[in-house]
N, CA, C and O atoms as a GROMACS GRO file, in nm:
protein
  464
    1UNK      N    1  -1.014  -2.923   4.076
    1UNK     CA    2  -1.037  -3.056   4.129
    1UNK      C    3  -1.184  -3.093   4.121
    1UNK      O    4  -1.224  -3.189   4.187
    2UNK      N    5  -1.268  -3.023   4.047
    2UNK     CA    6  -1.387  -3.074   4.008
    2UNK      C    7  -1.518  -3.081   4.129
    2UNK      O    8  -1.607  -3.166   4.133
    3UNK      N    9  -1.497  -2.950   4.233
    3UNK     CA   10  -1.608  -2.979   4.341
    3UNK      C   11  -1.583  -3.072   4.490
    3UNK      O   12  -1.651  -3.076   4.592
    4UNK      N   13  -1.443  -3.151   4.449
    4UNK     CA   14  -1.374  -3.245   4.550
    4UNK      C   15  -1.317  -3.162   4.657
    4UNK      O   16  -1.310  -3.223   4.764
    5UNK      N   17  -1.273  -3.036   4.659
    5UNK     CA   18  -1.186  -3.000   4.712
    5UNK      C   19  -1.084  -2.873   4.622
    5UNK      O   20  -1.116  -2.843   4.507
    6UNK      N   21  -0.980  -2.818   4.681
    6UNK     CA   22  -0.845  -2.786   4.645
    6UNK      C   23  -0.721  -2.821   4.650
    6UNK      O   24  -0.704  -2.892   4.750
    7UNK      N   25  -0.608  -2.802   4.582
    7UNK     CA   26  -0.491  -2.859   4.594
    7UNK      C   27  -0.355  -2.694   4.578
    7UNK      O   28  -0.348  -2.598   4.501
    8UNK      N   29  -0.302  -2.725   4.656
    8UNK     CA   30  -0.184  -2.611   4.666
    8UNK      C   31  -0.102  -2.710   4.678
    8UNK      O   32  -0.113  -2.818   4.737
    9UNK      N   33   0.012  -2.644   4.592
    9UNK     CA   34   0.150  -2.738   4.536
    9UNK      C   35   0.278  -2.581   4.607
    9UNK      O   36   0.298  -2.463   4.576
   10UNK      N   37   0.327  -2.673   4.706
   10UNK     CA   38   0.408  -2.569   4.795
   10UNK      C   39   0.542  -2.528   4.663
   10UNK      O   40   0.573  -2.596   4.566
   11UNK      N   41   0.596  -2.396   4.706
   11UNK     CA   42   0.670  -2.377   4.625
   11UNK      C   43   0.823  -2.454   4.644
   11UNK      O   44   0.914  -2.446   4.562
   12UNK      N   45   0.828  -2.524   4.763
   12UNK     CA   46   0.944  -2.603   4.796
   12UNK      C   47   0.945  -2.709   4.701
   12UNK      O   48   1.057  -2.732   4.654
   13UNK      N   49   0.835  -2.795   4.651
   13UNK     CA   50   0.799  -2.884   4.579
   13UNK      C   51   0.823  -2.828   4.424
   13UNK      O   52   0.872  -2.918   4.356
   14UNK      N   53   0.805  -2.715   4.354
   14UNK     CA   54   0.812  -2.673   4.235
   14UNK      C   55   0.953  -2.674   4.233
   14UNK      O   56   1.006  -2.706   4.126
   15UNK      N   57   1.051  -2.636   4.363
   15UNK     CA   58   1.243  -2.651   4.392
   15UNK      C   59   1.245  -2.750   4.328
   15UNK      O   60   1.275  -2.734   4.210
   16UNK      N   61   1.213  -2.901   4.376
   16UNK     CA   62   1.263  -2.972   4.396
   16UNK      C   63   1.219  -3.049   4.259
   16UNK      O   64   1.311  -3.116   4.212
   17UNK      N   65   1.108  -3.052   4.194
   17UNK     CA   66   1.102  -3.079   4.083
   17UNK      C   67   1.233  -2.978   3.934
   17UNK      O   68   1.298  -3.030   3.843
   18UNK      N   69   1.224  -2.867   3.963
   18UNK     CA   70   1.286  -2.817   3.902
   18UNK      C   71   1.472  -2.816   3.939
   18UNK      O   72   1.566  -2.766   3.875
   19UNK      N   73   1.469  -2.880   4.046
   19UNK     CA   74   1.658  -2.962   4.054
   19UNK      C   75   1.657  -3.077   4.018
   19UNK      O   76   1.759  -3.146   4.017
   20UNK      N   77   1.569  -3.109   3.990
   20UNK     CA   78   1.557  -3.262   3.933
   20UNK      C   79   1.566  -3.259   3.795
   20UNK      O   80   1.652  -3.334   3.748
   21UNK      N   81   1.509  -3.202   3.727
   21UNK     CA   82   1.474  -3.180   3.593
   21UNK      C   83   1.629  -3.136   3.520
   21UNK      O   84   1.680  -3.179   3.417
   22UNK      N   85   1.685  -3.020   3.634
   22UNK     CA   86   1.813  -2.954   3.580
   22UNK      C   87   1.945  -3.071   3.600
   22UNK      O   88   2.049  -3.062   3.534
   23UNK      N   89   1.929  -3.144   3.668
   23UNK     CA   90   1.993  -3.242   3.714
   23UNK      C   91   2.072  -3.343   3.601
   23UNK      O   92   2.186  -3.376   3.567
   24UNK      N   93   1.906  -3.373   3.565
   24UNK     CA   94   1.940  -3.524   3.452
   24UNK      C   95   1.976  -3.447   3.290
   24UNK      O   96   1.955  -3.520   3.193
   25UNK      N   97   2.017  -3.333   3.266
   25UNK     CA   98   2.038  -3.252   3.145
   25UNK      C   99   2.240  -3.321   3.164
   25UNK      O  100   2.279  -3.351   3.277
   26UNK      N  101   2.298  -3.329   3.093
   26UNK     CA  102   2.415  -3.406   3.054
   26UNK      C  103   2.488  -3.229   3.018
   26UNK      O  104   2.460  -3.140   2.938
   27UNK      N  105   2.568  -3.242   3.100
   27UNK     CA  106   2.675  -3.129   3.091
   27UNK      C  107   2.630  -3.034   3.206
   27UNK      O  108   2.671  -2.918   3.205
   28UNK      N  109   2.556  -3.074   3.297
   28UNK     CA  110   2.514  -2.959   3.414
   28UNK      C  111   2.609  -3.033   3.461
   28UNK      O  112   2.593  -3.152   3.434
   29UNK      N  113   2.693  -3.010   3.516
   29UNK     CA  114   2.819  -3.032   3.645
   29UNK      C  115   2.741  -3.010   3.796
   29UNK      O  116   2.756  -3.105   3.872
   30UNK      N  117   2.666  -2.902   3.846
   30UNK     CA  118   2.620  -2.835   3.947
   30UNK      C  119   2.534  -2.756   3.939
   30UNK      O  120   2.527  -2.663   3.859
   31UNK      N  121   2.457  -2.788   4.026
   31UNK     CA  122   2.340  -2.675   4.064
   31UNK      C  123   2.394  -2.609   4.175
   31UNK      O  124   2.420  -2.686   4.268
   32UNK      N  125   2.428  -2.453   4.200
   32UNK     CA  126   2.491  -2.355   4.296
   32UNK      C  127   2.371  -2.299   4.350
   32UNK      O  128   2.265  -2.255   4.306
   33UNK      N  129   2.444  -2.322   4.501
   33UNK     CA  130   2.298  -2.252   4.574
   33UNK      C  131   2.303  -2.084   4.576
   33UNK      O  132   2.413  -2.030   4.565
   34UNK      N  133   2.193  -2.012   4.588
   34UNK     CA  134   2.158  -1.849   4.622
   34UNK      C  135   2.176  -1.815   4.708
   34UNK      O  136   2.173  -1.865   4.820
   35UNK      N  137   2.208  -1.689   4.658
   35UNK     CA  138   2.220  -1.591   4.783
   35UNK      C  139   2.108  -1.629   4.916
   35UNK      O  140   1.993  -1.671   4.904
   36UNK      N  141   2.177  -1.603   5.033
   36UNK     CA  142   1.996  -1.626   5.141
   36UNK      C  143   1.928  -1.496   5.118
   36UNK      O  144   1.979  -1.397   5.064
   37UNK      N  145   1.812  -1.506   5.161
   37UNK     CA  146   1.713  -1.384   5.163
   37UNK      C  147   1.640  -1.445   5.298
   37UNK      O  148   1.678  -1.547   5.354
   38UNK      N  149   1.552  -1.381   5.330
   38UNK     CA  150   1.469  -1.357   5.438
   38UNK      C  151   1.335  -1.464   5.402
   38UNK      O  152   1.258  -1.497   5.492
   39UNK      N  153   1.321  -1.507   5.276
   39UNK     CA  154   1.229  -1.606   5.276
   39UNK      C  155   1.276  -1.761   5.319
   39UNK      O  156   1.195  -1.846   5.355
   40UNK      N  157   1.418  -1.784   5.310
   40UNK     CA  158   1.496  -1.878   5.319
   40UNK      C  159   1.514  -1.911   5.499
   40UNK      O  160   1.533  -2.027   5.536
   41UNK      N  161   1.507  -1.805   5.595
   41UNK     CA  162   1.510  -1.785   5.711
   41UNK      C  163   1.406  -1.872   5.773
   41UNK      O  164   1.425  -1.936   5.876
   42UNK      N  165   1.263  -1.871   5.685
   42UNK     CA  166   1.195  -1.942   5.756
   42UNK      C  167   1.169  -2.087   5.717
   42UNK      O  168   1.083  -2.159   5.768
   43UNK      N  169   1.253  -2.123   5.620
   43UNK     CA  170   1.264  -2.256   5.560
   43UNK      C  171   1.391  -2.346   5.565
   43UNK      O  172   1.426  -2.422   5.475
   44UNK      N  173   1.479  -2.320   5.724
   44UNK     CA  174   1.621  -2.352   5.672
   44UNK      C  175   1.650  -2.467   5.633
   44UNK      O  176   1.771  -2.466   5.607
   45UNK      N  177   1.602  -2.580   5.612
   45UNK     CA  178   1.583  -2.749   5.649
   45UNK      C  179   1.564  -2.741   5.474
   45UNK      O  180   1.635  -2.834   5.435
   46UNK      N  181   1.520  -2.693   5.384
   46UNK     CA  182   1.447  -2.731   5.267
   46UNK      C  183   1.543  -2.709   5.174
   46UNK      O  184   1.561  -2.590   5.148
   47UNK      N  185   1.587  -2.761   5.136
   47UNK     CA  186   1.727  -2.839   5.070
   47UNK      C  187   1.690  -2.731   4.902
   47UNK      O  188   1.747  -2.624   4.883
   48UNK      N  189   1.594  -2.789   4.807
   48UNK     CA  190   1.564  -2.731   4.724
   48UNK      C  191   1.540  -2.584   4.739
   48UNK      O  192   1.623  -2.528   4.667
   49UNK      N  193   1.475  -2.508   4.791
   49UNK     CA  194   1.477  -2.368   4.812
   49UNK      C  195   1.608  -2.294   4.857
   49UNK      O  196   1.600  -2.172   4.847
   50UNK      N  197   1.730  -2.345   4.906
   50UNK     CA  198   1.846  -2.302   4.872
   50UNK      C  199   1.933  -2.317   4.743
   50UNK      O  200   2.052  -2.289   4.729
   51UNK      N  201   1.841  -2.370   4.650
   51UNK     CA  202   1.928  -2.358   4.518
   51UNK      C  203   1.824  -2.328   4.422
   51UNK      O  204   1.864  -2.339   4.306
   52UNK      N  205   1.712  -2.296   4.435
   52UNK     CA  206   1.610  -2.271   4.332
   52UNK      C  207   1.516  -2.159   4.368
   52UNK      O  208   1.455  -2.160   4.475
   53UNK      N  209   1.507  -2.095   4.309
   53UNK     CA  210   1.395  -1.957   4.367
   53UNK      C  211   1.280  -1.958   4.295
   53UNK      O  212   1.276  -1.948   4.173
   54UNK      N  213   1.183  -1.968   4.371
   54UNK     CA  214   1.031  -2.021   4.290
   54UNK      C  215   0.956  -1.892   4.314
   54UNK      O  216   0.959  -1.863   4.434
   55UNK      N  217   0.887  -1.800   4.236
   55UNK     CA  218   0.774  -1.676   4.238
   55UNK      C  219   0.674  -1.776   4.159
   55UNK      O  220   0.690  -1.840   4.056
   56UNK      N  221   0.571  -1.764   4.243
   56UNK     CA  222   0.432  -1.789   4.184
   56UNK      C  223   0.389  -1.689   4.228
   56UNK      O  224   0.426  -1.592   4.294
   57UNK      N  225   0.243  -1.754   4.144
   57UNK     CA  226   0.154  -1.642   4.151
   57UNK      C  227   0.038  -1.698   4.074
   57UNK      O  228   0.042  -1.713   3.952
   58UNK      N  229  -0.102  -1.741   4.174
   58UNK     CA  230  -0.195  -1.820   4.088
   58UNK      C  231  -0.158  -1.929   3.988
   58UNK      O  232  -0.052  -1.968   4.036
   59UNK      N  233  -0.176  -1.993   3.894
   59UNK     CA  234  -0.092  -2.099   3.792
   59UNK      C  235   0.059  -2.018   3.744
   59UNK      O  236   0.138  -2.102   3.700
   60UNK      N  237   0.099  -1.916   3.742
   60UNK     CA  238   0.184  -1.914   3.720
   60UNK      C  239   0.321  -1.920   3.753
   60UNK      O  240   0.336  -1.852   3.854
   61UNK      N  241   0.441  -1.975   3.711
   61UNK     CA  242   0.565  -2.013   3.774
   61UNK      C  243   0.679  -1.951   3.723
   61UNK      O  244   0.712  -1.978   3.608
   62UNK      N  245   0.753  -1.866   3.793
   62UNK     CA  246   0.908  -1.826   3.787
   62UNK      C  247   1.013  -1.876   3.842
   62UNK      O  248   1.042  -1.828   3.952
   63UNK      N  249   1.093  -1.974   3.790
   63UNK     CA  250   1.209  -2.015   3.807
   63UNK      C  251   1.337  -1.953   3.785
   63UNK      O  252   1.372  -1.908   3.676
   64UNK      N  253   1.424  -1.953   3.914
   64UNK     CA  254   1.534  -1.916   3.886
   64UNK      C  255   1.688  -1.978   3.983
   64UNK      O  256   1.681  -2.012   4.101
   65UNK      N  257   1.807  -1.981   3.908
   65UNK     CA  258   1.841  -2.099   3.939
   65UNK      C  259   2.000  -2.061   3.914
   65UNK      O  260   2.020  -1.976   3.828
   66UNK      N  261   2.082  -2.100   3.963
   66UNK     CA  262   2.232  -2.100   3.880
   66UNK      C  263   2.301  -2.217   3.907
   66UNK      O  264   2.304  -2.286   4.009
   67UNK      N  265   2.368  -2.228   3.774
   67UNK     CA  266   2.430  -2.365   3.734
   67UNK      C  267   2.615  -2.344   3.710
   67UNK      O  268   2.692  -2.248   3.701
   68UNK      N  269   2.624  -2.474   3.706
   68UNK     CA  270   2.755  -2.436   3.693
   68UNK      C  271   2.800  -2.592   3.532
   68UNK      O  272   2.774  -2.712   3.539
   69UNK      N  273   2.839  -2.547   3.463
   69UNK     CA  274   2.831  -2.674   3.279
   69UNK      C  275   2.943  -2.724   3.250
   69UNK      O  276   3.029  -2.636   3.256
   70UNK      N  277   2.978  -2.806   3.225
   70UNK     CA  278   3.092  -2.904   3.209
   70UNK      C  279   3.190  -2.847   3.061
   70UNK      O  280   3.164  -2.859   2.942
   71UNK      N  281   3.294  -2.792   3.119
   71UNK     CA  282   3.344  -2.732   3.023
   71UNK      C  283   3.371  -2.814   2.884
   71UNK      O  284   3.357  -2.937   2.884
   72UNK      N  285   3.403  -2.757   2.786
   72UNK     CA  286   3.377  -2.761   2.611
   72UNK      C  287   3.261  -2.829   2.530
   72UNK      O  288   3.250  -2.893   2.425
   73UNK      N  289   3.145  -2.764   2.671
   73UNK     CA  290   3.018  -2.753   2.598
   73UNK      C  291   2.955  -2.666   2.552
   73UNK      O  292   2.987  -2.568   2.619
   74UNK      N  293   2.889  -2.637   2.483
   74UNK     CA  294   2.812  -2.502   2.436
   74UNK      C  295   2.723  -2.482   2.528
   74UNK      O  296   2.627  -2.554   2.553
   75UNK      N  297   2.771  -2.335   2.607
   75UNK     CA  298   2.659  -2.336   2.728
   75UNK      C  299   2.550  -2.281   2.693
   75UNK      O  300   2.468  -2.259   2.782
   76UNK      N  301   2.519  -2.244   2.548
   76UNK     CA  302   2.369  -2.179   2.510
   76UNK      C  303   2.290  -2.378   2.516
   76UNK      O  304   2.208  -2.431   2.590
   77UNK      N  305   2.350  -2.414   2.426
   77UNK     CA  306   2.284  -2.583   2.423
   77UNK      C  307   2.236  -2.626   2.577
   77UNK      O  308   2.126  -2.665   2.617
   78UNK      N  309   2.368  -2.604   2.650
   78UNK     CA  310   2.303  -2.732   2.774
   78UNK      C  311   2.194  -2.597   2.853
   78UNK      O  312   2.103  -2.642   2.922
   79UNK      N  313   2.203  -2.460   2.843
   79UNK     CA  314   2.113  -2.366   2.933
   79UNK      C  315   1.982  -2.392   2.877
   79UNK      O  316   1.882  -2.398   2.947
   80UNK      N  317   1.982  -2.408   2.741
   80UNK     CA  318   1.861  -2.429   2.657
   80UNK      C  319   1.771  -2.551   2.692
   80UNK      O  320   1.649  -2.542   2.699
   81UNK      N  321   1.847  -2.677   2.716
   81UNK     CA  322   1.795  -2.781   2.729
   81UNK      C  323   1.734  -2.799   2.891
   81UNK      O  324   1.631  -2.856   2.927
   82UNK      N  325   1.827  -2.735   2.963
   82UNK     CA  326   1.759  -2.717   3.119
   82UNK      C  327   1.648  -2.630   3.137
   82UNK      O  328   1.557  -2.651   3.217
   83UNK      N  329   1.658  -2.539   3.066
   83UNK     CA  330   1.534  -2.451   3.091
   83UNK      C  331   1.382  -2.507   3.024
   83UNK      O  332   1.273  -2.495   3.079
   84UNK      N  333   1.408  -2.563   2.904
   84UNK     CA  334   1.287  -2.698   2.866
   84UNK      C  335   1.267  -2.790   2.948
   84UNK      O  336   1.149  -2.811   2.977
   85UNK      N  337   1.372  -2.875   3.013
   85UNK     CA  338   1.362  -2.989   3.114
   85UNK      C  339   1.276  -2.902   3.234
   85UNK      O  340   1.187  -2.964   3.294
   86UNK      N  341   1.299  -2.783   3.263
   86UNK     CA  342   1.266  -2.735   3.396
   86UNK      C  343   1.103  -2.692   3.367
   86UNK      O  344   1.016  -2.705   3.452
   87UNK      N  345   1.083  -2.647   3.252
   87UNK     CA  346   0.949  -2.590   3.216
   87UNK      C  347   0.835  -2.729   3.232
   87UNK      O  348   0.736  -2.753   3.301
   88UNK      N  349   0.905  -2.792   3.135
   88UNK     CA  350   0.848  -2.912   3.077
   88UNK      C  351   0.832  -3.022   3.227
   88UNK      O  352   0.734  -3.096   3.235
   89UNK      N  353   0.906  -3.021   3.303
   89UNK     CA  354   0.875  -3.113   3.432
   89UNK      C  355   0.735  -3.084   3.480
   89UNK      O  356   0.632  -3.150   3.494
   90UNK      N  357   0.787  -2.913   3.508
   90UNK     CA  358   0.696  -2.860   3.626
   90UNK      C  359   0.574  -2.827   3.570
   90UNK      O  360   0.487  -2.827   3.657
   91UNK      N  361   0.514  -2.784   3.405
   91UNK     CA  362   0.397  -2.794   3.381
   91UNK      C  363   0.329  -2.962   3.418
   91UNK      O  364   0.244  -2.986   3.504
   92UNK      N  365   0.395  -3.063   3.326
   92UNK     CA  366   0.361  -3.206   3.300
   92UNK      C  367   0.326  -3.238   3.460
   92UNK      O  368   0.222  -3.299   3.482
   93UNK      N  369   0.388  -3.210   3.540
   93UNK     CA  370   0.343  -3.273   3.669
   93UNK      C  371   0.246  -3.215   3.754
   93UNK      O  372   0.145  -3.272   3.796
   94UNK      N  373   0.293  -3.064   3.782
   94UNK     CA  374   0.167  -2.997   3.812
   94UNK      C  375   0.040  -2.896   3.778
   94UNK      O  376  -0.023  -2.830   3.860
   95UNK      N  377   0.020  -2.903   3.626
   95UNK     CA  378  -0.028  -2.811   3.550
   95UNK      C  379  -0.022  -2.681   3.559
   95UNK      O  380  -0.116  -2.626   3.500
   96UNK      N  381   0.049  -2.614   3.607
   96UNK     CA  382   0.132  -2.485   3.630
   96UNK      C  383   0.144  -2.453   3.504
   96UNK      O  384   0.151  -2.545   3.422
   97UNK      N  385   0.148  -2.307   3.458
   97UNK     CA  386   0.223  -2.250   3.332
   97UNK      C  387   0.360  -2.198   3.449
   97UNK      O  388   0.368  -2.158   3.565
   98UNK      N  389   0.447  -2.224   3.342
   98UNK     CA  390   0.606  -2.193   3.359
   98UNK      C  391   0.618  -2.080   3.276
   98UNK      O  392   0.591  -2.096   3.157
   99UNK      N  393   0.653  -1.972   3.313
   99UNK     CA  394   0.612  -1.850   3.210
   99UNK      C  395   0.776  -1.822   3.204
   99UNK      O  396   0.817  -1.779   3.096
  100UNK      N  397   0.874  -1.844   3.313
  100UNK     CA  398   0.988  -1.830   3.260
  100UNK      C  399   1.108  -1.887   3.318
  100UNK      O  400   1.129  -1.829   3.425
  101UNK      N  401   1.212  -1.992   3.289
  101UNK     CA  402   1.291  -2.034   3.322
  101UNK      C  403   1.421  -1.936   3.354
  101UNK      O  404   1.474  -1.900   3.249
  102UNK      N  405   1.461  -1.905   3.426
  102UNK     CA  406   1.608  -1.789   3.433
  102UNK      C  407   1.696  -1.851   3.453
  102UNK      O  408   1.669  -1.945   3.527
  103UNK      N  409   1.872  -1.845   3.400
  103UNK     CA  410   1.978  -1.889   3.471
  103UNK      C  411   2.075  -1.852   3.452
  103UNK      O  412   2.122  -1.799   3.351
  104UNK      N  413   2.128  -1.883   3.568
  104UNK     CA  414   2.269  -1.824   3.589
  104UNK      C  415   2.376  -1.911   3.554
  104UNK      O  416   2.402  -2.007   3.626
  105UNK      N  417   2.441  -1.888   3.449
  105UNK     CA  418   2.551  -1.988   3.439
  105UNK      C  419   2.688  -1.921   3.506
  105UNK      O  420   2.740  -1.820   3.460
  106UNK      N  421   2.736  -1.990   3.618
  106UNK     CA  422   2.794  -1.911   3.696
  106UNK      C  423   2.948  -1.956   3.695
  106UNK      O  424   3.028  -1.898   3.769
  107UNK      N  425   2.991  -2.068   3.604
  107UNK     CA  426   3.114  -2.131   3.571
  107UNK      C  427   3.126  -2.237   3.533
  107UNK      O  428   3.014  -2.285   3.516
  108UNK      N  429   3.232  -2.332   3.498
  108UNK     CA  430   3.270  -2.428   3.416
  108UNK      C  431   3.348  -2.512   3.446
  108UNK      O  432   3.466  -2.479   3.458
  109UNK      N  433   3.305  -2.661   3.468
  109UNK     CA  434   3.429  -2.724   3.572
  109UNK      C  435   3.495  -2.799   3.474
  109UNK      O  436   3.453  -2.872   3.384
  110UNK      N  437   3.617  -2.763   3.515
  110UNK     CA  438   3.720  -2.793   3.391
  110UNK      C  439   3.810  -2.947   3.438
  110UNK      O  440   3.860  -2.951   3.551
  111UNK      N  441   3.826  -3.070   3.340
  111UNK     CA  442   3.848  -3.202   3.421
  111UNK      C  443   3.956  -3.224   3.462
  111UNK      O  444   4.028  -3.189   3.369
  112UNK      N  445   4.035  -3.268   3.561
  112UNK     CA  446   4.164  -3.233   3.718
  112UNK      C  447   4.265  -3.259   3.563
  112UNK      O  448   4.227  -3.318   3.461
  113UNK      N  449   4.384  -3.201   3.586
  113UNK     CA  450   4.528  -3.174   3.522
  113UNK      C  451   4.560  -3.320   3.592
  113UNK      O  452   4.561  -3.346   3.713
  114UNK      N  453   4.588  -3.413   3.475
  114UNK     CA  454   4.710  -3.542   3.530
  114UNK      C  455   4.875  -3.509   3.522
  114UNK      O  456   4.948  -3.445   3.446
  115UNK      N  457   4.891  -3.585   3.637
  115UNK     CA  458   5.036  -3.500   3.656
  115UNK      C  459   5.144  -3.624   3.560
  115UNK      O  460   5.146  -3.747   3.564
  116UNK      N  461   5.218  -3.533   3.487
  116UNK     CA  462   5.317  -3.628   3.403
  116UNK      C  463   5.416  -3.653   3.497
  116UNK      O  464   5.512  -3.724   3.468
   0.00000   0.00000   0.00000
């Protein structure tokens, strides 16, 4: 920040950019929330940190995340395109390196059976 000061970008905020990002990708059906852990205990209110797990560390960012893709899509395509959307948000907005996008593709929602 050039002598002005400092800026810390909470890791709840890197969540919430990175459910956003995974969001607007076409064939994500759902973002599935994580397991709890003990970091989650002291954040229960924060909506994004139950579905996104953020490790920093100085500029650097680890995302990790599980999804759920709209079946008879190629889930390498739409995992591919979220993990760019997710990189690509969270550098462009907060100059962070994104060193690695992770995900869990954890199932496939298949569209309701019409009854004949």
């Amino acid at each position: 920040m050039d002598g002005i000061g400092g800026l810390v970008i909470s890791d709840e905020v890197l969540a919430a950019i990175a459910m956003t990002a995974a969001r607007d990708i076409e064939g994500v059906s759902a973002i599935l929330p994580r397991p709890a852990d003990v970091a989650r205990l002291f954040h229960p209110n924060d909506v994004a940190s139950r579905y996104v797990k953020v490790i920093s560390a100085e500029n650097d960012v680890k995302i990790q995340m599980s999804l759920r893709i709209q079946s008879g899509l190629r889930i390498s395509s739409v995992a591919g395109a979220v993990q760019r959307a997710v990189k690509n948000a969270i550098q462009n907005m907060t100059g962070h390196t994104v060193s690695r996008v992770n995900l869990n593709v954890e199932g496939a929602e298949f569209p309701a059976q019409q009854a004949s």
